[in-house]
Phi, psi and omega in degrees: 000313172303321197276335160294319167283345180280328166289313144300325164241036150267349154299318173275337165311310169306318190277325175285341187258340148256310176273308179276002157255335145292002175276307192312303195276001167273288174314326185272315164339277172322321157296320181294339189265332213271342219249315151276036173226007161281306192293337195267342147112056182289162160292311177281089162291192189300322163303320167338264250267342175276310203291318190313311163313311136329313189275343197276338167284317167297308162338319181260352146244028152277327159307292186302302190302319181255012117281023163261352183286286144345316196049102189192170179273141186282349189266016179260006172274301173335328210261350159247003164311306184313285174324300210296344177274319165314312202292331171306291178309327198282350197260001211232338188258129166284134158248154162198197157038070210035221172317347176264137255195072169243169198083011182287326163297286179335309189276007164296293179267017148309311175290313189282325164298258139038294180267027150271329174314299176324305187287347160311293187288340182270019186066056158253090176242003158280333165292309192288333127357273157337305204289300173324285180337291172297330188287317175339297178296348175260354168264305146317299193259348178304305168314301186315312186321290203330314199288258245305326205266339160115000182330285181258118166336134188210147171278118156257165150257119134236170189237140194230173180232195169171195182265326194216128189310338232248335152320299180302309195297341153287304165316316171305296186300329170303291162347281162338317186303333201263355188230011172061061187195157170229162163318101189224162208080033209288144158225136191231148184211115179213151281183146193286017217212317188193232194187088165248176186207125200257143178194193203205131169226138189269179216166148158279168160321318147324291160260035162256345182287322181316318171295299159349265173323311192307279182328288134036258154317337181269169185257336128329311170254153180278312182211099178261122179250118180251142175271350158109175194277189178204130175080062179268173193262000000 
């Protein structure tokens, strides 16, 4: 009985002095990242991107320990973290809505999330440190750039209301004429009072503002709400 308690807690010494501050610090890593793809409302959220971190570390000393227990190679558990994380992301990019293509960011940062686990668990932990940081700072200000600067293309929605569906769908498509694009995804709804009606236009920043105003502006329509992009990375 001493010698199973004496072996136990020359294990737990061990675990506590290494593995388990690298499990921790794997887990809060990963939660930190996982917590601004939360806040943006992603699928992979804060639970993801902390177990995908959490597992990618216990995976990698799980590499070790048991070849050295073993005499075995130490990099063939670690060395599949990679596929199996691909087969995650790839389950993360959606296509719909003709040509548009989201989850790509995600499933991006899933992979990278992924090698910060690695590197938790293989004790590198200032490259993993280094590594959150940045990507954090590449989630934050990088989109913001993409929008303000018109770079990159975005699906909005909006809802607009009016007296006759078919007055609005004309007025959209006119509007729409100025940025060379139409309306998709139209859905109509109507209502004792009025008609609305909803739809998606893709676009840079620029020219959803442009789309706005138009709308806006017109004398047709009653109340134009725009709802925000959809699905943004």
């Amino acid at each position: 009985m001493h010698h199973i308690y004496q072996t136990l807690s020359d294990e737990m010494s061990s675990i506590a002095g290494v593995s388990i501050i690298r499990l921790v610090l794997a887990a809060i890593l990963g939660g930190v990242i996982g917590i601004e793809r939360e806040m943006k409302h992603r699928p992979a959220g804060l639970r993801t991107n902390l177990f995908i971190c959490f597992g990618a570390a216990m995976f990698t000393l799980l590499s070790d320990d048991l070849a050295a227990q073993h005499i075995g190679d130490h990099t063939r558990i670690a060395a599949q973290i990679i596929p199996g994380i691909g087969f995650i992301g790839a389950g993360s990019i959606i296509h719909s809505r003709g040509d548009l293509v989201t989850g790509i960011t995600s499933a991006a940062t899933l992979f990278v999330v992924a090698s910060v686990g690695m590197a938790v668990g293989g004790g590198l932990y200032l490259t993993a440190i280094f590594a959150t940081v940045l990507i954090i700072i590449c989630l934050l200000l990088l989109g913001n750039a993409e929008r303000q600067l018109s770079i990159k293309p975005q699906v909005f929605t909006y809802e607009v209301t009016g007296q006759n569906s078919d007055d609005m769908s004309a007025e959209i498509n006119r509007v729409l004429e100025c940025i060379h694009s139409m309306a998709q995804d139209v859905q109509i709804a109507s209502t004792r009072q009025h008609v609305r009606l909803q739809f998606d236009v893709e676009g840079t920043r620029r020219e959803q503002d442009k789309v706005l105003k138009g709308l806006r502006d017109s004398q047709v329509l009653e109340n134009v709400i725009p709802l925000g992009p959809v699905q943004p990375e």
